[in-house]
N, C-alpha and C positions, 0 to 999 in steps of 0.2 A: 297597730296597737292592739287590735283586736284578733290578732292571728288565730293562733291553734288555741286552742282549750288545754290547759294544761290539765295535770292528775290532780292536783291540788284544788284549784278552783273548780273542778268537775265534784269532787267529793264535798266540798264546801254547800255547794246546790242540794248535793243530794243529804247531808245531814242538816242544810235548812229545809228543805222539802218536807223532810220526817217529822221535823217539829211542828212545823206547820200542818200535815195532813191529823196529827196524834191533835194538836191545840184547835184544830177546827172541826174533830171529833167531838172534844170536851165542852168547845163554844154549843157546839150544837145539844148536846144534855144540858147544859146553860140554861138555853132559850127554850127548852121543853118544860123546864119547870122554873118554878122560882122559890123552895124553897132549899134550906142547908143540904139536904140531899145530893140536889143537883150541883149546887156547887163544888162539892166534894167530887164527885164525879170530875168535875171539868180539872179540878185541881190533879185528878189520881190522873188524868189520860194526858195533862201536860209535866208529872214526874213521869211516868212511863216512857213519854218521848224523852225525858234529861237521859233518863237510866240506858234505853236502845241507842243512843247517840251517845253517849259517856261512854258505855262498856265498846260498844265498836271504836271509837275513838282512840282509846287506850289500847285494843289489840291493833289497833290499824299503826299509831305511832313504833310501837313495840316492834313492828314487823312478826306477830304471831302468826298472823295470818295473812293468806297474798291479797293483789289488791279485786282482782275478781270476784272474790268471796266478799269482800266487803263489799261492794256493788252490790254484789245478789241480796248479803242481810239487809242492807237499805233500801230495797227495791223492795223488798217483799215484806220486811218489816215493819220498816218505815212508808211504804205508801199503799202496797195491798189489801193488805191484815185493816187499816185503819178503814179503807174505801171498801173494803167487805162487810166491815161489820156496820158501815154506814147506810150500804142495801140491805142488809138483814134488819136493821132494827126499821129501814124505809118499807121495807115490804110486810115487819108483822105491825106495820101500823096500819099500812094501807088495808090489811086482810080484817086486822078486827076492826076497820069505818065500815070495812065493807058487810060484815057480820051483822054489825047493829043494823044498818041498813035493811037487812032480810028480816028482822025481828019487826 
């Protein structure tokens, strides 16, 4: 039942994957703040994952594009870019506790 992995249900994973790394982006400006700001934020970082997931979606059905390349956009789109920018805003946090600290 559980055989091979097809291409369907592989891609399936990795366009839920994308929502999910973009929607636990947004959660996380979420819980940083609480007022309208923030939420607008978490709202913008789970349209960005519709829109990354939509537009692949539609060149992937289309066959515009092979299926490799659609692996790479969703690997790096969808799970890098999010987990990058999740250490950048981790580390200029970390840098300015650690600033106040020296003051």
């Amino acid at each position: 039942m559980f055989g091979v992995l097809t291409y369907d249900a592989y891609h399936l994973a990795l366009y839920l994957l994308t929502a999910l790394a973009w929607g636990a982006l947004g959660f996380g400006f979420l819980l940083r703040g609480a007022d309208a700001q923030a939420l607008y934020k978490c709202c913008a970082m789970f349209g960005l994952a519709l829109a990354i997931n939509g537009g692949v979606l539609v060149l992937d059905i289309f066959r515009v594009i092979p299926h490799y390349e659609v692996e790479f956009i969703l690997l790096v789109f969808g799970m890098l870019v999010p987990a990058g920018m999740f250490l950048t805003f981790k580390a200029a946090l970390f840098l300015s506790k650690k600033s106040l600290k020296g003051l």
